[in-house]
C-alpha positions as a Markdown table, in Angstrom:
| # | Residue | x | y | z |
|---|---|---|---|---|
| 1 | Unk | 0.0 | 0.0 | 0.0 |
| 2 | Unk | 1.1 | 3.1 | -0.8 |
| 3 | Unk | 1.0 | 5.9 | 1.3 |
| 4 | Unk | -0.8 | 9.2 | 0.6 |
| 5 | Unk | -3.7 | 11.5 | 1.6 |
| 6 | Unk | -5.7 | 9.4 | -0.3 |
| 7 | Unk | -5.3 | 6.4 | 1.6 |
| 8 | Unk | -5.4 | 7.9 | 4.7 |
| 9 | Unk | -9.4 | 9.4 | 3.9 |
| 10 | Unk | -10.1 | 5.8 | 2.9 |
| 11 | Unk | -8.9 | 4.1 | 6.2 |
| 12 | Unk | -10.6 | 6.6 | 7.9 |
| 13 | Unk | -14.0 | 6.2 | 6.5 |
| 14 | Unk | -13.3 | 2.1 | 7.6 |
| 15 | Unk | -12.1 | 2.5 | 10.7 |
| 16 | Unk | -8.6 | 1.5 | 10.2 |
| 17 | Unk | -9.1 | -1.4 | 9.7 |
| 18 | Unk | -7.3 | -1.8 | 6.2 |
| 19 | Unk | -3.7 | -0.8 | 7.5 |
| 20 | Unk | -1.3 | -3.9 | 6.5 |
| 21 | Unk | 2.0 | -4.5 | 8.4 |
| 22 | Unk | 4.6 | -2.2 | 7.6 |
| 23 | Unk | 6.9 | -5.4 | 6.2 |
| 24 | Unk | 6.8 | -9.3 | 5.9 |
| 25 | Unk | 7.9 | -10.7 | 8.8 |
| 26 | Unk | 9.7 | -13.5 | 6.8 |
| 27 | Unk | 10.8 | -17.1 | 7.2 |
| 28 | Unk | 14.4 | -18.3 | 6.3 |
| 29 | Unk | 14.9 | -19.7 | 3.0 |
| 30 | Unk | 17.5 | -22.3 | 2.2 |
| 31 | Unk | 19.5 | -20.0 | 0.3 |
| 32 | Unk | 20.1 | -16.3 | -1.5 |
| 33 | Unk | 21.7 | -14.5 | -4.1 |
| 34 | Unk | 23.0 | -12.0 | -0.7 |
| 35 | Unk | 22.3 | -12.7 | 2.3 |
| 36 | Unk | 22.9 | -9.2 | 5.1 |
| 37 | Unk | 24.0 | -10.0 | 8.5 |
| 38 | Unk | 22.5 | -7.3 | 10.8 |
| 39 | Unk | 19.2 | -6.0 | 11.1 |
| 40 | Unk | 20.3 | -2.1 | 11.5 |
| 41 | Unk | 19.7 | 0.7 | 9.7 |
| 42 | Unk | 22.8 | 0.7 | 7.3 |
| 43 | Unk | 21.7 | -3.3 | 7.0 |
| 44 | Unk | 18.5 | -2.4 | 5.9 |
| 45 | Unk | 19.3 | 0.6 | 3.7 |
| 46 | Unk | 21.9 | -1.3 | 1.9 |
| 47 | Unk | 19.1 | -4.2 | 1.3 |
| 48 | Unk | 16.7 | -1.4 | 0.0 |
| 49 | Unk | 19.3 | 0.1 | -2.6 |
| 50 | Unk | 20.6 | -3.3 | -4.0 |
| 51 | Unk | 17.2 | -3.7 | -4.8 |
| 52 | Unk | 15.9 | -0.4 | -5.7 |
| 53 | Unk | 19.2 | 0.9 | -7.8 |
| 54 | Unk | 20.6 | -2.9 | -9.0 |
| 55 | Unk | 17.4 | -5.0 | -9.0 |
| 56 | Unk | 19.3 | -7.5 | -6.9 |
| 57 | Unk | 16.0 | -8.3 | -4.8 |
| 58 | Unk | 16.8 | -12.5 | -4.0 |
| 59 | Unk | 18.5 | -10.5 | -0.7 |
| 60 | Unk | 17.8 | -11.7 | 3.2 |
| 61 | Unk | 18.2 | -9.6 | 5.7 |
| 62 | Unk | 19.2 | -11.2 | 8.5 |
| 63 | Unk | 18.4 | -9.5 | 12.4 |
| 64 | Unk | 18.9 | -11.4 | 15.9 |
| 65 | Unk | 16.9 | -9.1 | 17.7 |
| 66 | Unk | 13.9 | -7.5 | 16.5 |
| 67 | Unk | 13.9 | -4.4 | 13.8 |
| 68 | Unk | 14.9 | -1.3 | 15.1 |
| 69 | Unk | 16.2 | -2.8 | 18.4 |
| 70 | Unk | 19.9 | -1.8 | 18.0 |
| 71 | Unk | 21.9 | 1.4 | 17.4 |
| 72 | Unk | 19.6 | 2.5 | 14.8 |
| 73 | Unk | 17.2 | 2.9 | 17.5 |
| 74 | Unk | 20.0 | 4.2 | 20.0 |
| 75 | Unk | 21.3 | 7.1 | 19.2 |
| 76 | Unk | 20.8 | 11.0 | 19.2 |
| 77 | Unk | 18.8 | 11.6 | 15.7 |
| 78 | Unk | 21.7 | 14.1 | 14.6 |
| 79 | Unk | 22.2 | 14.4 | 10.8 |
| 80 | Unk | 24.9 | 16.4 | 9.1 |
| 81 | Unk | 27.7 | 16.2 | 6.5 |
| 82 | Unk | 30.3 | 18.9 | 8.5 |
| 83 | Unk | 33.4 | 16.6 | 7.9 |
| 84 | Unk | 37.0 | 17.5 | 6.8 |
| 85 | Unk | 38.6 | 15.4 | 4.9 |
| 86 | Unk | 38.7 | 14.3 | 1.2 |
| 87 | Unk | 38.1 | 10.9 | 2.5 |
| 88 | Unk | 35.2 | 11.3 | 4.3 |
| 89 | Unk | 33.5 | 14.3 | 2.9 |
| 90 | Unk | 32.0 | 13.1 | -0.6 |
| 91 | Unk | 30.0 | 10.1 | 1.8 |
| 92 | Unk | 28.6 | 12.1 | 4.6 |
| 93 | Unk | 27.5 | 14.5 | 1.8 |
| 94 | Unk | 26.0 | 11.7 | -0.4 |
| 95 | Unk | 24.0 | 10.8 | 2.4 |
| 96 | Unk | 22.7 | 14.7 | 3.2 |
| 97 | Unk | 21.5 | 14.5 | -0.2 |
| 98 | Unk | 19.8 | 10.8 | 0.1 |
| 99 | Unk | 18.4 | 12.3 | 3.4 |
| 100 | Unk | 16.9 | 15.1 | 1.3 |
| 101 | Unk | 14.6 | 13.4 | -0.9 |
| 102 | Unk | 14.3 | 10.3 | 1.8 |
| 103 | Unk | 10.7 | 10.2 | 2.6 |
| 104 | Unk | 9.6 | 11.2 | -1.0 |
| 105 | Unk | 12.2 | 8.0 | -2.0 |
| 106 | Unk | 10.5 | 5.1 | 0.1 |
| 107 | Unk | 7.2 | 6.8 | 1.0 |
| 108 | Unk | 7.3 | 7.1 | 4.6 |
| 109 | Unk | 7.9 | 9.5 | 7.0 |
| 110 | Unk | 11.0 | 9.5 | 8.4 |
| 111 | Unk | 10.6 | 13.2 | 10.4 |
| 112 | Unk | 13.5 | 14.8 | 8.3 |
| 113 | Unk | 14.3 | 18.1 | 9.8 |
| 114 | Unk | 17.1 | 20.6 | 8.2 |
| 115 | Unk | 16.8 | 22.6 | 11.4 |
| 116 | Unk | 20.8 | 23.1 | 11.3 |
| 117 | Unk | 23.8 | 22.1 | 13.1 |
| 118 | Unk | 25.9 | 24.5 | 14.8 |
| 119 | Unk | 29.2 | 23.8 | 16.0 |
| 120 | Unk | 30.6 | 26.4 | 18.6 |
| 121 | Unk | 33.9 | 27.5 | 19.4 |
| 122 | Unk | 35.4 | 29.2 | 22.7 |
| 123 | Unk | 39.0 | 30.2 | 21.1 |
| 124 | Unk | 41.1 | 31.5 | 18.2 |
| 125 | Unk | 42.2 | 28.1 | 17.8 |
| 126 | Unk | 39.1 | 26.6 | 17.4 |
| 127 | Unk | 38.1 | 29.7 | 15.2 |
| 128 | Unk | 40.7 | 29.0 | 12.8 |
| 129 | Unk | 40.3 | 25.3 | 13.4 |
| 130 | Unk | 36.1 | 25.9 | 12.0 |
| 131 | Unk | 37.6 | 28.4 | 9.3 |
| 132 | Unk | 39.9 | 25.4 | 7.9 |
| 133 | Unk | 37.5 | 22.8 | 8.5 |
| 134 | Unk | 34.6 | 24.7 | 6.5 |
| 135 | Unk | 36.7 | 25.6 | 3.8 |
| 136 | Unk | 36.8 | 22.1 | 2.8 |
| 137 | Unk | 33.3 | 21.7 | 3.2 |
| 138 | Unk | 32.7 | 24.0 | 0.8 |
| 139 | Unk | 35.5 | 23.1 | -1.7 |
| 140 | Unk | 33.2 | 19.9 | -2.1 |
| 141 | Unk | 29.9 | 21.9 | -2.4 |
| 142 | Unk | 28.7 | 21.5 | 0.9 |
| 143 | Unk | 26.9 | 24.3 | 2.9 |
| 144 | Unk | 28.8 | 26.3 | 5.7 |
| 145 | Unk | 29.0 | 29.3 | 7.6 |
| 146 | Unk | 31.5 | 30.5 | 9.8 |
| 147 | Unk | 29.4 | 32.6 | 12.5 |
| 148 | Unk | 30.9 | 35.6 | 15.0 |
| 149 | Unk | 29.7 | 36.2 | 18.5 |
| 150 | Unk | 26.9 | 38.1 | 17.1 |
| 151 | Unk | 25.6 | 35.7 | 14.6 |
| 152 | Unk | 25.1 | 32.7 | 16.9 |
| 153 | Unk | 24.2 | 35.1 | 19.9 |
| 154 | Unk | 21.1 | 36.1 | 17.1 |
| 155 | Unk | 20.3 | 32.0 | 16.5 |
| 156 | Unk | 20.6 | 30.9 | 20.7 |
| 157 | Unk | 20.3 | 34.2 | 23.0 |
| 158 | Unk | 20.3 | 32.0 | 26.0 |
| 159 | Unk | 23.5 | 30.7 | 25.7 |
| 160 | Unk | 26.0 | 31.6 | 28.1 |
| 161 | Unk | 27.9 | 34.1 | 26.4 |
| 162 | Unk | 30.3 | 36.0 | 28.7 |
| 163 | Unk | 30.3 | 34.8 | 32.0 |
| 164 | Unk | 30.9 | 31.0 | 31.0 |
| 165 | Unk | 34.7 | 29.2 | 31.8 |
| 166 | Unk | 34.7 | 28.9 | 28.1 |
| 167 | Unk | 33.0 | 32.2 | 26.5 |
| 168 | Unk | 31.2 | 31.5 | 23.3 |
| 169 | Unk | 33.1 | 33.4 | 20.4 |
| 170 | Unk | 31.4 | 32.3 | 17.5 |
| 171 | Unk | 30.2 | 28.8 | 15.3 |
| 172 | Unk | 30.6 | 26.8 | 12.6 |
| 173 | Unk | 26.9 | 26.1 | 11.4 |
| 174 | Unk | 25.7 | 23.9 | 8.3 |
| 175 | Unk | 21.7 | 24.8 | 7.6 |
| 176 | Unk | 21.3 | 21.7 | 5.7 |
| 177 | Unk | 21.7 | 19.2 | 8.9 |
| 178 | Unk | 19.3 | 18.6 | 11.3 |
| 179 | Unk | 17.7 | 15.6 | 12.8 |
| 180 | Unk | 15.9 | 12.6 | 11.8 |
| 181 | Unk | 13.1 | 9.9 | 13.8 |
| 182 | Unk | 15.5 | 7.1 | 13.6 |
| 183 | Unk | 13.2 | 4.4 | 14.2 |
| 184 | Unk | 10.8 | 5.5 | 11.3 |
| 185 | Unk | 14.3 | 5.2 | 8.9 |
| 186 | Unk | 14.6 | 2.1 | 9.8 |
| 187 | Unk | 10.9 | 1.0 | 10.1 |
| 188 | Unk | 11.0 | 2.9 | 6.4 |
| 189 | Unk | 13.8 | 1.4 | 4.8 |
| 190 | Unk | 12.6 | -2.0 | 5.9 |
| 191 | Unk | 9.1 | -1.8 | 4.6 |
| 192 | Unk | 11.2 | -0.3 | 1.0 |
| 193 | Unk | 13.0 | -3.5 | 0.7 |
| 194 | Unk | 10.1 | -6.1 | 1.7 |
| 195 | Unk | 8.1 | -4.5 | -0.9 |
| 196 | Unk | 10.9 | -4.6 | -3.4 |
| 197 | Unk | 10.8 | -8.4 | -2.5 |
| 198 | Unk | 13.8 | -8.9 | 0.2 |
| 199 | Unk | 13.3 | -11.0 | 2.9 |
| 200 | Unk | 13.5 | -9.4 | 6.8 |
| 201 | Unk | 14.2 | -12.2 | 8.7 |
| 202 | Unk | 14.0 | -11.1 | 12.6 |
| 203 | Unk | 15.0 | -13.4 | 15.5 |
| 204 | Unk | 17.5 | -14.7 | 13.7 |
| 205 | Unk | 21.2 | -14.9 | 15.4 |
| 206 | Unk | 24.4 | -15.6 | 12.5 |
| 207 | Unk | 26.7 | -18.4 | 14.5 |
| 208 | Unk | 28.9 | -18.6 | 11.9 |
| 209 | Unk | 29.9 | -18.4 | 8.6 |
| 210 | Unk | 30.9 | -21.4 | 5.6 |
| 211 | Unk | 33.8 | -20.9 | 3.8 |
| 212 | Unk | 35.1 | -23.3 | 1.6 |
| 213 | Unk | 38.5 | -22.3 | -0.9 |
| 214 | Unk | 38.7 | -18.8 | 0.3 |
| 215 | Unk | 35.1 | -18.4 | -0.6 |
| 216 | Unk | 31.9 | -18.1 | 1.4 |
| 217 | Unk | 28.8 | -20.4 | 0.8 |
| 218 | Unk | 26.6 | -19.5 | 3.3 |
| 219 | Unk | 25.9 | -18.8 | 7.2 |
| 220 | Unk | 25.1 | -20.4 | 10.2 |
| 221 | Unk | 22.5 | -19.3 | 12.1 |
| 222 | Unk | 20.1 | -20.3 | 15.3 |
| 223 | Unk | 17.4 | -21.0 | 12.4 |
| 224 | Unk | 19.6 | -23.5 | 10.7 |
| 225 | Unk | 22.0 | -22.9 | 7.7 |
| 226 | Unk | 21.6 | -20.4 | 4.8 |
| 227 | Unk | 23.2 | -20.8 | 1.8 |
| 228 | Unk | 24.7 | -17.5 | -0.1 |
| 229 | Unk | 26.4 | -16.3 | -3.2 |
| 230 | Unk | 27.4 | -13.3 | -1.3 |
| 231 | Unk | 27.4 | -12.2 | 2.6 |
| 232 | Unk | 27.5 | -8.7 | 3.8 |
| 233 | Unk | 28.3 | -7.9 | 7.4 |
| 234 | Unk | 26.8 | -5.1 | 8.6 |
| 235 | Unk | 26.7 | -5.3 | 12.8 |
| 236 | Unk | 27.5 | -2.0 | 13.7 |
| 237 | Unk | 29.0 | -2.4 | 17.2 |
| 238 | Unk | 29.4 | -6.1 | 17.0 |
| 239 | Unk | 31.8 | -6.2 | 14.3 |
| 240 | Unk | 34.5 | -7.6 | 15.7 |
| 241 | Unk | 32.4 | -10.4 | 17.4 |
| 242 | Unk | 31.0 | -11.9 | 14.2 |
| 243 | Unk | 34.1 | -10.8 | 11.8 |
| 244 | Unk | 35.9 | -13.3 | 14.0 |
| 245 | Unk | 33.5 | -16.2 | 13.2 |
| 246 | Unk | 35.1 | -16.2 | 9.9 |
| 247 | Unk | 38.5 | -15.4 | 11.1 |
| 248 | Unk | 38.9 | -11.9 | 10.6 |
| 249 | Unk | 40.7 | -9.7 | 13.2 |
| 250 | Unk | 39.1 | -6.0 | 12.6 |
| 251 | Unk | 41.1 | -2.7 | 13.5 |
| 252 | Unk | 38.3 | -2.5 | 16.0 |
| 253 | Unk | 37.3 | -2.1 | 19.0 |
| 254 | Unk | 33.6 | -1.9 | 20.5 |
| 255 | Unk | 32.2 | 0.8 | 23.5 |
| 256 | Unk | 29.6 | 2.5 | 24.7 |
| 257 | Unk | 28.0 | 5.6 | 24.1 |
| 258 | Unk | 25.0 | 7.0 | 26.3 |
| 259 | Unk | 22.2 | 9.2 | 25.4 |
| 260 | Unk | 19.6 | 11.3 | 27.3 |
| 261 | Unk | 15.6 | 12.7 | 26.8 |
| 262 | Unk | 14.8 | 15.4 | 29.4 |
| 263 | Unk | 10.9 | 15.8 | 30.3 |
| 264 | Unk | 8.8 | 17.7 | 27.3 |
| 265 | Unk | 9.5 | 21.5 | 27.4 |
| 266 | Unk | 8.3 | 24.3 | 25.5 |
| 267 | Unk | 10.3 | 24.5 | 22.6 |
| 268 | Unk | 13.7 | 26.8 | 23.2 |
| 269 | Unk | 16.2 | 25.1 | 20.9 |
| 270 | Unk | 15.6 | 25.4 | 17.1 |
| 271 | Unk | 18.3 | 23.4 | 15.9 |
| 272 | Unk | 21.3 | 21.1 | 17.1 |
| 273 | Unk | 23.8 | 22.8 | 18.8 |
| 274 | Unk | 27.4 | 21.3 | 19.7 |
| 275 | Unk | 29.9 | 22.2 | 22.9 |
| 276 | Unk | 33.4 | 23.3 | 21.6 |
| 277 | Unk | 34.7 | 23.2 | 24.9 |
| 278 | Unk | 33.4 | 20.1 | 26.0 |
| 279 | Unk | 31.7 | 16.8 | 24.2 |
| 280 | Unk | 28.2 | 17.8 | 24.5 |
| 281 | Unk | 25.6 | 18.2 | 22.1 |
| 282 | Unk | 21.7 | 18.9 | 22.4 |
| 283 | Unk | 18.9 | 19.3 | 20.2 |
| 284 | Unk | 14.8 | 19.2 | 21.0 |
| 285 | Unk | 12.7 | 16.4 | 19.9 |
| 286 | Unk | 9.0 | 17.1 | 18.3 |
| 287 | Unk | 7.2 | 16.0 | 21.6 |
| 288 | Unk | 9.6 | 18.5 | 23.5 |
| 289 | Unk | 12.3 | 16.2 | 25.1 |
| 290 | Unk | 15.9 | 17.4 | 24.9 |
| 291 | Unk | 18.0 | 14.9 | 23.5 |
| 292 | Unk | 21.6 | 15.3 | 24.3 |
| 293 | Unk | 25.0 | 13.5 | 24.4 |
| 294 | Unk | 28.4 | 13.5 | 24.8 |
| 295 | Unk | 31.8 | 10.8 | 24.9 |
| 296 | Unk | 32.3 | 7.6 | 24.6 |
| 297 | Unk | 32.4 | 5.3 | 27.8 |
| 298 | Unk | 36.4 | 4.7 | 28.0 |
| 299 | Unk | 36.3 | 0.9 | 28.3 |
| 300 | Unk | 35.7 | -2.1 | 25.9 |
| 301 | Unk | 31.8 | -3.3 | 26.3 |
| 302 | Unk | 29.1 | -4.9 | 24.3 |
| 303 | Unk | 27.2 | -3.9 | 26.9 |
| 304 | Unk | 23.8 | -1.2 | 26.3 |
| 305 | Unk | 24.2 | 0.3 | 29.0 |
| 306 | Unk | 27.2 | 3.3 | 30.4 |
| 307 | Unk | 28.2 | 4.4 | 33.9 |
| 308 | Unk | 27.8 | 7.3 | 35.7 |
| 309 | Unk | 30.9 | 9.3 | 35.1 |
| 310 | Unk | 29.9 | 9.7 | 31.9 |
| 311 | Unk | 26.7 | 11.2 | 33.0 |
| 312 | Unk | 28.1 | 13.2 | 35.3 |
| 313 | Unk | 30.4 | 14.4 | 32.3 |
| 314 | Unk | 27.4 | 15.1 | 30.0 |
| 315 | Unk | 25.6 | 17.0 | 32.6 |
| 316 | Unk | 28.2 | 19.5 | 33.0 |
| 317 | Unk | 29.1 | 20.3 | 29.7 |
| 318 | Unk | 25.5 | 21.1 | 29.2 |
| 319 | Unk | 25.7 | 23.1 | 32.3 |
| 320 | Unk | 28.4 | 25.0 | 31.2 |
| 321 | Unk | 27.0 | 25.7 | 27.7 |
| 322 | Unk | 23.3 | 26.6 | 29.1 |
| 323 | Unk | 22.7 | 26.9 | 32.5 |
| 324 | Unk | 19.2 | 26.5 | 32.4 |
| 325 | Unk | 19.6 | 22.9 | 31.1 |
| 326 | Unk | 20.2 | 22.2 | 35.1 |
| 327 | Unk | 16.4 | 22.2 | 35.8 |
| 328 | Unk | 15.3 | 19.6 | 33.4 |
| 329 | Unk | 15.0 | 16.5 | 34.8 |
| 330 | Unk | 16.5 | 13.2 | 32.7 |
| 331 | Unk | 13.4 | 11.2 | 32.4 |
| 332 | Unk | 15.8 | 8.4 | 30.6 |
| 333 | Unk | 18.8 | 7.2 | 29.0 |
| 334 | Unk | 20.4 | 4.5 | 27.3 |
| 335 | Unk | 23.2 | 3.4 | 25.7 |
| 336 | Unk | 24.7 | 2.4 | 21.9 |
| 337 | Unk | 27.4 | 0.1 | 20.7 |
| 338 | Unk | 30.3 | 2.0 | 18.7 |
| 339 | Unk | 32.5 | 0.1 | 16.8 |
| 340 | Unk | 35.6 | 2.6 | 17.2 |
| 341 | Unk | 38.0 | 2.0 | 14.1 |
| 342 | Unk | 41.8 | 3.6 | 14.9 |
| 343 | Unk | 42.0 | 6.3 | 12.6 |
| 344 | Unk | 38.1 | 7.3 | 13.6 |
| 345 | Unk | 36.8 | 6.5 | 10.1 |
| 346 | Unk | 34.6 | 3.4 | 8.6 |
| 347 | Unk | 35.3 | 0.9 | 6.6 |
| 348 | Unk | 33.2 | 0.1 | 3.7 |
| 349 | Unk | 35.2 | -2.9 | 1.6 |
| 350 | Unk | 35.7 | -6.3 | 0.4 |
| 351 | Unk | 37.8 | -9.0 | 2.4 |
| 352 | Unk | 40.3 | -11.0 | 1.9 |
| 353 | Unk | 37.6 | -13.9 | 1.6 |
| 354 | Unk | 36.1 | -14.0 | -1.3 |
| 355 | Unk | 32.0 | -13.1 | -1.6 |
| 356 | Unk | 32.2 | -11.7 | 2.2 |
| 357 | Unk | 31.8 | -7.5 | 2.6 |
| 358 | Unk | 32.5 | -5.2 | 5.4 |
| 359 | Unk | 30.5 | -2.4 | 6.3 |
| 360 | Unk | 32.4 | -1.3 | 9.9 |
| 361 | Unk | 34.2 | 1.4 | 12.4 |
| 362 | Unk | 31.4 | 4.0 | 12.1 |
| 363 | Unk | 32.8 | 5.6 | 15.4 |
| 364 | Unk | 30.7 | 8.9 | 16.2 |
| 365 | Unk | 28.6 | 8.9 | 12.6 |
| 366 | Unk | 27.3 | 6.0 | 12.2 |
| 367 | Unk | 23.0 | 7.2 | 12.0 |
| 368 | Unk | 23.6 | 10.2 | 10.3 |
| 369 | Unk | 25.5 | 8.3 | 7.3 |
| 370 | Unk | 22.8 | 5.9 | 6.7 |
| 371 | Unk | 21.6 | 6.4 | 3.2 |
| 372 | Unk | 24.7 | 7.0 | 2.0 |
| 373 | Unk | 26.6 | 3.8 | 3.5 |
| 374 | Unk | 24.0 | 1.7 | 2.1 |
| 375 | Unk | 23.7 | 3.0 | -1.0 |
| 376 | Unk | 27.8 | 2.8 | -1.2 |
| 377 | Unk | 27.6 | -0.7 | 0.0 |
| 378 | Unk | 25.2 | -1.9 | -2.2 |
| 379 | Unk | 26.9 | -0.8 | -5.0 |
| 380 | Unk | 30.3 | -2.3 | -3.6 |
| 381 | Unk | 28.3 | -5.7 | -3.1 |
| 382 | Unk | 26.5 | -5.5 | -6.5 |
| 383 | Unk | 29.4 | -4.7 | -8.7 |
| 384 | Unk | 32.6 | -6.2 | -6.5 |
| 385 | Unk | 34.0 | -2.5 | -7.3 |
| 386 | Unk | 33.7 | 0.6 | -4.5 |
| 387 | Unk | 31.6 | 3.8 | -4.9 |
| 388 | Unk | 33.3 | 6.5 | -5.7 |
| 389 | Unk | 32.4 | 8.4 | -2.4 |
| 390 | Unk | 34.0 | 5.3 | -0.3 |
| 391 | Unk | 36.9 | 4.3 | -2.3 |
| 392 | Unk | 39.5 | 5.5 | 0.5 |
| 393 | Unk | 37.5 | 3.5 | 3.4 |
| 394 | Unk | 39.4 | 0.7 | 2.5 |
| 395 | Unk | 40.4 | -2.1 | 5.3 |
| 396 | Unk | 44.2 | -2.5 | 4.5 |
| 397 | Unk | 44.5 | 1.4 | 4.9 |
| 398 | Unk | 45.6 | 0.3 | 8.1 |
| 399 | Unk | 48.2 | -2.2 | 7.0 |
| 400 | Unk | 49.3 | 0.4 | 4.0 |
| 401 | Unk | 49.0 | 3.7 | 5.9 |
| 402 | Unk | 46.5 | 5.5 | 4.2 |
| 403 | Unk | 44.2 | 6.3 | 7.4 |
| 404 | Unk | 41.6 | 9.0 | 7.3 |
| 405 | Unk | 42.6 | 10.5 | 10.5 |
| 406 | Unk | 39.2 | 12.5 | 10.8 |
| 407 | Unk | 39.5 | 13.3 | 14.8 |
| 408 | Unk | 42.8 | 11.6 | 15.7 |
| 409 | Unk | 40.8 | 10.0 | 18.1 |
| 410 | Unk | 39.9 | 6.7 | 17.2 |
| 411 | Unk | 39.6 | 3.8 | 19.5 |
| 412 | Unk | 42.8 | 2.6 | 21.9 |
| 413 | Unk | 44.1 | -0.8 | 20.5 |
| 414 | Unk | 44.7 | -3.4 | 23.2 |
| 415 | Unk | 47.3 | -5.3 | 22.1 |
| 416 | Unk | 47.2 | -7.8 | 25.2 |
């Protein structure tokens, strides 16, 4: 069913009672031209894409959970495309620009808001820091503005200007970013591809894989085995785990990162707004709650859950920033899985197995590059050749020395 005003009149007049799931809730088949491991949003949009841009549809995508259980449901709805490097750049803007015509593209409404992301800095440094950082932006035709005291004091008057350890002394803002519901992107992209024919296959744990000369046949899985002319991992913070199933060690490590809702206020915060001084960023969801965030957890977990120094941290960064955040109260929090690669960049690529993919090491962007990772992945899976916005997130950059060092803050190796 497609939907449209027209539909929704109809169901009306019947009571809606003519509303269908939003996907088949398939069974396993014995085999598949592809078979997906992961159930998360880049999983899902990569299914959607190798069937809406290559016709590959014989696909399964393979979840052990339920849809929309995972990171794609954990996370703090933040979209944007404000990267600096050549490496990264061309994919977090290919997604902006999927993100764009998203709900027109798979009919569904996935809340798409360009409210704008704003970046703020406390210090020449960081000024010239923005200055550089934009400049590249914009060198690849992506929006940015480099705001004074004045210009962001116009967007967020409440914002504590002068009196602050960190004064406020200008932003970096891009109008084009905003925020997204991330459960209806991946409720949308997984009704896209079941209607296109894929298989979404929930409950359904990957044990292992079967490789047999260098090449994999198939998967293991707590619904018996799958056969498979290709197999594309995409587990988000599990990566490592299930790589290792068919022997891969991945530049990779997994942690935690928490997020917070605050109790429904009247709205005060237009768009997103980032902490130079600090890891803190906050924006305000539709039903009022402010959704906020900050660092990572600093040890090794597969764990959804953080611990309270991080809270603490989070807290008082927003504290610092907006001192009037300190009478909200948290009504909840929870945590995501990060799968932290060392240079702070993904991995989009082929192994050294033949028919198995890696889609990996998202860090700190993961949500926001959904269309565009699985629209690059599905090409990479459907023509054995990379997209021209991931061709440097290769996996032996790390071996050759061609990292993307987009932070310089990647994820500690432990070499024990």
């Amino acid at each position: 069913m497609r939907y449209s005003l027209t539909s929704l009149l109809v169901n009306a007049l019947t009571g809606h009672r003519g509303w269908k799931p939003q996907w088949r809730d398939a069974e396993p088949r014995d085999g598949y031209d592809v078979v997906i491991v992961g159930g998360g949003g880049h999983a899902l949009a990569t299914a959607y894409y190798l069937a809406k841009e290559h016709g590959i549809t014989d696909v399964a995508v393979l979840e052990k959970g339920w849809i929309g259980g995972g990171n794609v449901g954990r996370n703090t709805t933040i979209v944007r495309s404000n990267y600096l490097l050549p490496g990264n750049i061309p994919l977090y803007e290919l997604s902006m620009k999927l993100w764009e015509r998203l709900e027109q593209d798979f009919n569904y409404n996935a809340m798409v808001s360009q409210r704008g992301v704003l970046n703020l800095y406390h210090s020449d440094g960081q000024r010239d820091a923005y200055a550089r950082r934009g400049n590249a932006m914009r060198i690849h035709g992506v929006d940015a503005e480099l705001l004074d005291q004045d210009g962001v004091r116009q967007l967020y008057p409440f914002l504590n200007f002068d009196s602050a350890r960190f004064p406020i002394q200008g932003g970096l803002l891009q109008r084009r970013g905003g925020t997204v519901r991330h459960d209806a992107v991946a409720w949308g992209y997984a009704r896209g591809a079941s209607d296109r024919g894929v298989d979404i296959v929930q409950n359904c744990e990957v044990t292992g894989f079967s490789i047999a000369d260098g090449r994999v046949t198939g998967v293991q899985t707590s619904r018996g085995s799958i056969r498979a002319r290709k197999v594309a991992i995409a587990v988000a913070g599990n990566s490592s785990r299930v790589a290792a199933m068919a022997g891969m060690r991945l530049p990779i490590e997994s942690h935690v990162i928490q997020a917070f809702v605050s109790e429904g206020l009247k709205p005060i915060i237009p768009g997103v707004i980032t902490f130079g001084a600090g890891h803190f960023y906050i924006s305000q969801s539709d039903k009022g709650g402010l959704v906020f965030g900050g660092d990572i957890d600093g040890y090794n977990s597969y764990a959804q859950r953080g611990n309270l120094p991080v809270v603490e941290d989070v807290c008082e960064g927003g504290m610092a920033l907006m001192p009037a955040i300190g009478r909200a109260r948290i009504l909840r929090n929870w945590g995501g899985l990060l799968d932290m690669s060392m240079d702070g960049s993904p991995i989009i690529d082929r192994t050294p197995t033949e028919g198995l993919y890696l889609n990996a090491g998202w860090c700190y962007g993961g949500f926001k590059a959904t269309p565009g990772s699985g629209f690059t992945f599905a090409h990479l899976v459907a023509r054995d050749a990379p997209h021209p916005a991931a061709a440097q997130l290769r996996l032996d950059r790390f071996r050759s020395g061609g990292v993307i060092d987009e932070k310089g803050v990647g994820a500690q190796p432990n070499l024990h």
